[in-house]
N, C-alpha and C positions, 0 to 999 in steps of 0.2 A: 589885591588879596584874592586868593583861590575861593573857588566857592566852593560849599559843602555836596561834599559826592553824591550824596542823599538827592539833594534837590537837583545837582545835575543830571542826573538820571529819571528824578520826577518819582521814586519812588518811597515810603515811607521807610524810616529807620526800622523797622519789624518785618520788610519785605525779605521775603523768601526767597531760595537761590535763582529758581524758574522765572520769579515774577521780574529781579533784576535785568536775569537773560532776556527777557522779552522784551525791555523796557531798552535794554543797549540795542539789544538788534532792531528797534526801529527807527532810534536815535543814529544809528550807525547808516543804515540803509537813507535816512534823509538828509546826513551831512555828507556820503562818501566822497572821497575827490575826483571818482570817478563819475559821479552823480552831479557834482557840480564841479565841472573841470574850471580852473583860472579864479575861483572863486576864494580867494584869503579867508573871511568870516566864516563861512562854513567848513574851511580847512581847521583852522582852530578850536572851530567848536567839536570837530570828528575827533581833537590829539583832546580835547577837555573830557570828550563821552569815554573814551579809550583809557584815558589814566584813571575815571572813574571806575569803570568797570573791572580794571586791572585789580583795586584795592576792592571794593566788594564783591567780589568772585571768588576771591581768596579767602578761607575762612580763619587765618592765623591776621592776615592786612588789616581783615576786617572789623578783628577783635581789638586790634593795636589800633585802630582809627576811630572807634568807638568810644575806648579808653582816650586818648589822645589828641585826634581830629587830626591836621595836618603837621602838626608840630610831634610827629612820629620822633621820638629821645632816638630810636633804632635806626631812622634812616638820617639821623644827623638833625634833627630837630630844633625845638628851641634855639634854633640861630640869630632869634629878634629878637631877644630876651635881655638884652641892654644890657645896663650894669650889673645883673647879678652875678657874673662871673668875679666882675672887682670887688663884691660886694665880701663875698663867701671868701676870696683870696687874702683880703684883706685882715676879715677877721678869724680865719683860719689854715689860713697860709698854705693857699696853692688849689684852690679852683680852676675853674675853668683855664683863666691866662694862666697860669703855671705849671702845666701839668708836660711831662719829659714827651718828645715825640719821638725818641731816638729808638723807640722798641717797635719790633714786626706792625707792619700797618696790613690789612688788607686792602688790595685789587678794589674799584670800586665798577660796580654793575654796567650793564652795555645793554642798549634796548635798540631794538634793528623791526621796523616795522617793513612787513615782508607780501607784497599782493600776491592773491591767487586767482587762477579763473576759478569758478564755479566747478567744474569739473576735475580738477588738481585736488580741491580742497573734500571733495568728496571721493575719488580714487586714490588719494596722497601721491605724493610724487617727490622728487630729488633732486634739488637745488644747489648751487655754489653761489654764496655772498661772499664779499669782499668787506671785511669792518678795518678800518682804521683803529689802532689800539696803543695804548703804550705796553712795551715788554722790556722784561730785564736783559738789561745790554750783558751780548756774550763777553765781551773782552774783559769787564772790570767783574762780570759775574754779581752784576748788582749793587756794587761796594761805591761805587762814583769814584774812587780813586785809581789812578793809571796801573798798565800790568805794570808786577813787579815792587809798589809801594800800597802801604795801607794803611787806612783812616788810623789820626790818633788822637788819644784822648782829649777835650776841650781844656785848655788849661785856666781858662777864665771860674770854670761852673767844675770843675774834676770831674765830669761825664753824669753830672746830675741832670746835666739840663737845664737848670732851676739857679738863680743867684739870691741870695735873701736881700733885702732893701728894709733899711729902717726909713720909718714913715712919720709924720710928727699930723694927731688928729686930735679933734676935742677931748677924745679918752687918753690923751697919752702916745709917749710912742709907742708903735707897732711893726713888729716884723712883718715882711709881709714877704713872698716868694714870685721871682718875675719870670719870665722865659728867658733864658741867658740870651745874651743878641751875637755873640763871639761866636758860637753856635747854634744860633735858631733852636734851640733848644733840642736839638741831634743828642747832647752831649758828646759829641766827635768833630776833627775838622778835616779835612782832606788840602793836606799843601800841593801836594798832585793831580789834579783832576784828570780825567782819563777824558781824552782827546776823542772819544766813541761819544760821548753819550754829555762831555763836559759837567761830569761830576755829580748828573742827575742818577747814576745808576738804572736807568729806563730812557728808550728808544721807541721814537714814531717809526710803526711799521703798519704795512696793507698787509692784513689777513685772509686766506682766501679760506672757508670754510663748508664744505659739504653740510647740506641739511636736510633731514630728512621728515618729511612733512608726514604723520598718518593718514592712512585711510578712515575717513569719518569728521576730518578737520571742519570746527566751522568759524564762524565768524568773530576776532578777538581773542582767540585760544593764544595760551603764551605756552612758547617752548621754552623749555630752561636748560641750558647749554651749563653746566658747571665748570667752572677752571676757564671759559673761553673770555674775560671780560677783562679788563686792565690787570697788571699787572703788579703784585705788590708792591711795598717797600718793605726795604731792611730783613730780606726773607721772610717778607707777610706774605700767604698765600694769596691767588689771582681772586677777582672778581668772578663774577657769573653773567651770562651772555644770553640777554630773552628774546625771542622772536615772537614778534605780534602776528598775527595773522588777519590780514586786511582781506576780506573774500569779494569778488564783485558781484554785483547782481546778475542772475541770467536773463536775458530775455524770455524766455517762456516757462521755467519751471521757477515756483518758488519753495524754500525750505523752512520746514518746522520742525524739530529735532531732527530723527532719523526719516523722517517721511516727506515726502515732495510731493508737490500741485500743479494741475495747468487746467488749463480751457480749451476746448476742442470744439469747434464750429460744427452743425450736422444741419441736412437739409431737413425738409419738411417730410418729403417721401422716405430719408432714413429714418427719421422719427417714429411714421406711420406703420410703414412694413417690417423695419428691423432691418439691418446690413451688418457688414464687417468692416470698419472702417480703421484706417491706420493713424495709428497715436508713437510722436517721439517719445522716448525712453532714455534713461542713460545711455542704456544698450543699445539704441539702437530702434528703428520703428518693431513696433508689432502690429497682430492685427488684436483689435478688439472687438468682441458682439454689442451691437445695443441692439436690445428687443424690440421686437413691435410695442408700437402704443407708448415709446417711450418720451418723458415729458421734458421738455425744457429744466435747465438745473440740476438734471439727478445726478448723482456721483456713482461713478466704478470704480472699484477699487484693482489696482493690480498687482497682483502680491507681489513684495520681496522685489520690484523694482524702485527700489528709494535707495538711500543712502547707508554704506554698511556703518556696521557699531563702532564705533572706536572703542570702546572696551566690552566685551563679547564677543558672539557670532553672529552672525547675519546680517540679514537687513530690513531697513525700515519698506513702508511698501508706498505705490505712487498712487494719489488720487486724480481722476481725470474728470471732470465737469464736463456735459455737456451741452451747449446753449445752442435754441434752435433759431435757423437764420431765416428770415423772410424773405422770399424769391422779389428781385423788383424789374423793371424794364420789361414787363411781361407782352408778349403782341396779342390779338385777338383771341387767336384759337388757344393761346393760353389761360385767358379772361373765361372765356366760353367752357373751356372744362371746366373750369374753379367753381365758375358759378351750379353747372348741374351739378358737381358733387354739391356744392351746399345747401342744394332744392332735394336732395337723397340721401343726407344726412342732417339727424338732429344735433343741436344744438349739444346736447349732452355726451355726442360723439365723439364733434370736433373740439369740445374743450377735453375732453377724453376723461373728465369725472364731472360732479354737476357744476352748474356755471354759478356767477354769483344770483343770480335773477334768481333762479330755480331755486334754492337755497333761501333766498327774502320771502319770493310765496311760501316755501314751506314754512319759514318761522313764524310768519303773518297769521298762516293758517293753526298754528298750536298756540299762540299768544289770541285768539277769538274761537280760543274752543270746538 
């Protein structure tokens, strides 16, 4: 039994689109298969967080799964639902089993899970997949019958479909309406089957399709392809054809909507004095200032090098961290500095605001008047 989307994701039935998104992308980021290569369990758990997120992302899915839960009536539903189809057939002749299939069917949907680097998914870029599909065979032109002959009416059912059956039950007897079997319920039969396709009207064909990813793409984004997905019957329009968007993690930048993050090492002497030190970028290195006196943790920000909008202009901007690193392996004459700076400067210098000490006398001293 599937489990409910809600708890797959870990978030409350009232959760908000953002809280969702947050909630996939770190669910996403800790099953990826890239994350755990060879690993089956956490493969299944990535396609269980993915199809979750697919339906509550969506706000039409999410409303039909609400109403609903997984037994979606729109995506074919209610497929467990035992005898009620006999139930309803029986006593009012032509439910579920009895119902004619011989009219336009549509194409049924195509989902193509699609990796990107980190860098594609935020520049977009242009892809050719290949999907495996069925399509309507050219020779019979969908008919399942060979050129030159064509389907004829069922003589069993006369193109109903449907045969009635009297039924003998505690209330009497009853009509009741069955799927004709002479027919499969087509209401048609084809004496010629077309030698292309043998009479299925649709052909296993490799498709190769161009795709074109945005700029701004991120993680689990579905493309929708219209017309690209199986292939109707009986002149029912195609399917539709989604691309998932699998992104991988970067090693050194991480993404939060349109803005990105990293960490950048700096000595003790950049910290103190101030320098210009270089920071990767999408773009490419630049140079950054960190001022004198600058503390372990602060953040720069640097405009407009983040991720562009996928729907607007611009772009998001990058934040840079940076953490001060401790000199080690030191030889003498480098002990022997350290130490006279530390005999000619105070305490209040080298933490470069007050220290915690400093801070307990003073509280000590206002708490004793």
């Amino acid at each position: 039994m599937k489990r409910d989307n809600y708890e797959v994701l870990g978030v409350e039935r009232n959760a908000g689109e953002q809280e969702i998104k947050k909630a996939y992308r770190k669910l996403a980021r800790q099953y990826h298969p890239d994350v755990n290569p060879g690993n089956k369990e956490a493969e299944e758990k990535f396609k269980e967080v993915t199809d979750a997120y697919d339906v509550l992302s969506d706000p039409e899915k999410r409303a039909r799964y609400d109403q609903f839960g997984h037994a979606d009536p729109s995506q074919g539903g209610f497929g467990d639902a035992g005898g009620f189809g006999d139930i309803f057939d029986m006593f009012f002749g032509g439910g579920g089993g009895g119902q004619r299939r011989g009219g336009p069917q549509r194409g049924s949907d195509l989902r193509y899970a699609m990796t990107l680097s980190f860098e594609e998914a935020v520049f977009g870029v242009e892809k050719e997949i290949q999907i495996p599909r069925d399509e309507t065979c050219m020779d019979c032109q969908g008919s399942g019958a060979a050129p030159g002959t064509h389907p004829t009416t069922c003589s069993q059912c006369h193109g109903s479909g449907q045969v009635k059956v009297t039924q003998r039950t505690p209330f009497g007897q009853i009509q009741t309406a069955r799927t004709c079997s002479t027919c499969n319920g087509e209401g048609r039969t084809v004496s010629s089957p077309c030698s292309t396709c043998h009479g299925q009207g649709k052909v296993r064909k490799v498709k190769t399709i161009k795709i074109s990813v945005p700029e701004g793409s991120e993680d689990g984004l579905n493309l929708r392809l219209s017309g690209d997905g199986e292939a109707g019957a009986k002149g029912g329009p195609p399917g539709d054809l989604y691309i998932i968007l699998q992104v991988k993690p970067h090693k050194f930048f991480e993404r939060d909507g349109n803005d990105i993050y990293c960490e950048i090492p700096i000595t003790f002497v950049q910290a103190a004095l101030g320098a210009e030190i270089d920071v990767p970028t999408l773009d490419g290195v630049v140079k950054m200032k960190v001022p004198e006196g600058t503390q372990t943790a602060t953040i720069f920000r640097l405009k407009a090098h983040g991720v562009p909008r996928r729907r607007g202009t611009g772009r998001g901007d990058q934040h840079v961290r940076v953490v001060l690193t401790t000199p080690t392996k030191l030889n003498e004459k480098q002990k022997k500095l350290l130490r006279e700076f530390g005999e000619v400067t105070s305490e209040q210098q080298q933490m470069g605001k007050k220290s915690l000490f400093e801070k307990f006398k003073e509280n000590l001293r206002d708490a004793m008047g």
